[in-house]
N, C-alpha and C positions, 0 to 999 in steps of 0.2 A: 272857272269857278274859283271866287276865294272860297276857303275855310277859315270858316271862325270857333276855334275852341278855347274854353277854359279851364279845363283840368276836370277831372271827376272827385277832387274833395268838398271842393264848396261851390256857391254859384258865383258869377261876377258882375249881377244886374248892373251896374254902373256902365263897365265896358259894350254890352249887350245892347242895353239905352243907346246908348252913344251912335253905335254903330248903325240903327236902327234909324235911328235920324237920320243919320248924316247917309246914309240907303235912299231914303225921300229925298236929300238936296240932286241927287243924282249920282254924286261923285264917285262909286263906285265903279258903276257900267259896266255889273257884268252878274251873274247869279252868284249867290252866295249858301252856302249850306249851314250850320251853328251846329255846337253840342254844346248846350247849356248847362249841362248839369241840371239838380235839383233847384230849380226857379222860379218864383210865382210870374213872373214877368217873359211873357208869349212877342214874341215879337213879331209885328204885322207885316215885316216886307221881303221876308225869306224864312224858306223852311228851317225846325231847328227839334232837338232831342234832346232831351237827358243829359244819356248817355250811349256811347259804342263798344261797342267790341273793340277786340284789338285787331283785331284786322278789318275793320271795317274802320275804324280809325287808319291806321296805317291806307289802307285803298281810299282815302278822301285826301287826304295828306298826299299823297300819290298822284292825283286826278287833278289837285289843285294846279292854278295858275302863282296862288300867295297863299300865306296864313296868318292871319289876325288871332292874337293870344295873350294870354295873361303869360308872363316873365319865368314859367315855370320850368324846370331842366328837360322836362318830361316834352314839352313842345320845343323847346330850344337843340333839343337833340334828333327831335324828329325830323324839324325842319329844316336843321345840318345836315341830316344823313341822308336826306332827297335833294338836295342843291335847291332849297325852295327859299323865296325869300318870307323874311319871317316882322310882321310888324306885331311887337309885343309891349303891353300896357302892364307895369308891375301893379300888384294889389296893394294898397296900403292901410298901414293897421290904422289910421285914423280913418280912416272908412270901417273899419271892423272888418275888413275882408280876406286879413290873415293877422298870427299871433307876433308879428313883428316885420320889419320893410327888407329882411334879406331879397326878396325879388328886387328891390332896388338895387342893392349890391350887385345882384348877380345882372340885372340888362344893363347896368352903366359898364360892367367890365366886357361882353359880348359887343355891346356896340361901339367899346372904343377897339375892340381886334375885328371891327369890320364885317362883325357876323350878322347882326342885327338892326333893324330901326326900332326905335322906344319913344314910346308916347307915354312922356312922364305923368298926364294928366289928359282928360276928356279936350282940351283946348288944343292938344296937342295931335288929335286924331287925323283933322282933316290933312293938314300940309303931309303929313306922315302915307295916310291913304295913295297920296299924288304919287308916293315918292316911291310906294310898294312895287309900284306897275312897270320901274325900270331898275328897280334895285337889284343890285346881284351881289349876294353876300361874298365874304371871301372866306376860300377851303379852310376847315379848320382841320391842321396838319397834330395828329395825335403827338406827343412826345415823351413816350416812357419812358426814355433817359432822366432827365428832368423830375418827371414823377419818384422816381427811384433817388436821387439826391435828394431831393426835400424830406422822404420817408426815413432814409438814411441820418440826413443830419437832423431829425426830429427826433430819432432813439437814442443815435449820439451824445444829443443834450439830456437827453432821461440818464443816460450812464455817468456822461460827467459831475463830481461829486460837486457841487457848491462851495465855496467859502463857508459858509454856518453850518455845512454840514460836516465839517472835516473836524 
């Protein structure tokens, strides 16, 4: 079973469409379940919701073979922390589908460490679909050392006094 989710802020007919199609061409080949979010747009070739619970998210996420998603930290985290692979479509604010393209930023950097596939656009769905069925993300290794230098030389620079301020 893939899962297809979008986030529980907005809807993401665009990706939803998309994927609903391309459900008719075949190329899935396999049941799919959605949480749409608030959507006027029902899609005819798999069941889909709203929204979940969080554990009823979490057990679809869990049951999944993949998960098709919008670029959000919230499904990118999920999807990491079940070894699942994760093919995610960012929103873009010239669609009006968020208030600026940070989900761009944030799947170009995921899928250059090997975590993700990104479907920069609806054209980009189907070869991405193909690709879901043997992808296997690579572990992504926590490193609070790291986190801890950057916070560090981030106050650092707050304490040290400037040139014009001296």
């Amino acid at each position: 079973m893939i899962f297809l989710t979008v986030g529980t802020q907005f809807p993401f007919d665009r990706l939803v469409r998309e994927v609903d199609g391309i459900f008719d061409e075949g190329l899935i080949g396999e049941t799919l379940f959605a949480q749409i979010g608030e959507s006027p747009y029902k899609p005819r070739n798999f069941e889909s919701v709203s929204h979940l619970e969080k554990s009823e998210f979490e057990n679809y996420v869990k049951q999944s073979s993949g998960i098709i998603g919008h670029a959000g930290m919230g499904t990118i985290i999920a999807a990491l922390s079940n070894h699942k692979p994760l093919l995610a479509m960012p929103r873009l604010k010239r669609y009006r589908e968020a208030v600026n393209d940070h989900q761009m930023a944030i799947a170009k950097k995921f899928e250059e460490l090997g975590h993700i596939l990104v479907a920069y656009d609806t054209e980009d769905l189907p070869r991405c679909i193909r690709q879901l069925k043997t992808f296997v993300p690579k572990e992504r290794k926590a490193n609070p050392d790291a986190v801890i230098n950057r916070i560090r030389n981030f106050l650092n620079n707050l304490q040290t006094p400037t040139e014009s301020s001296k």
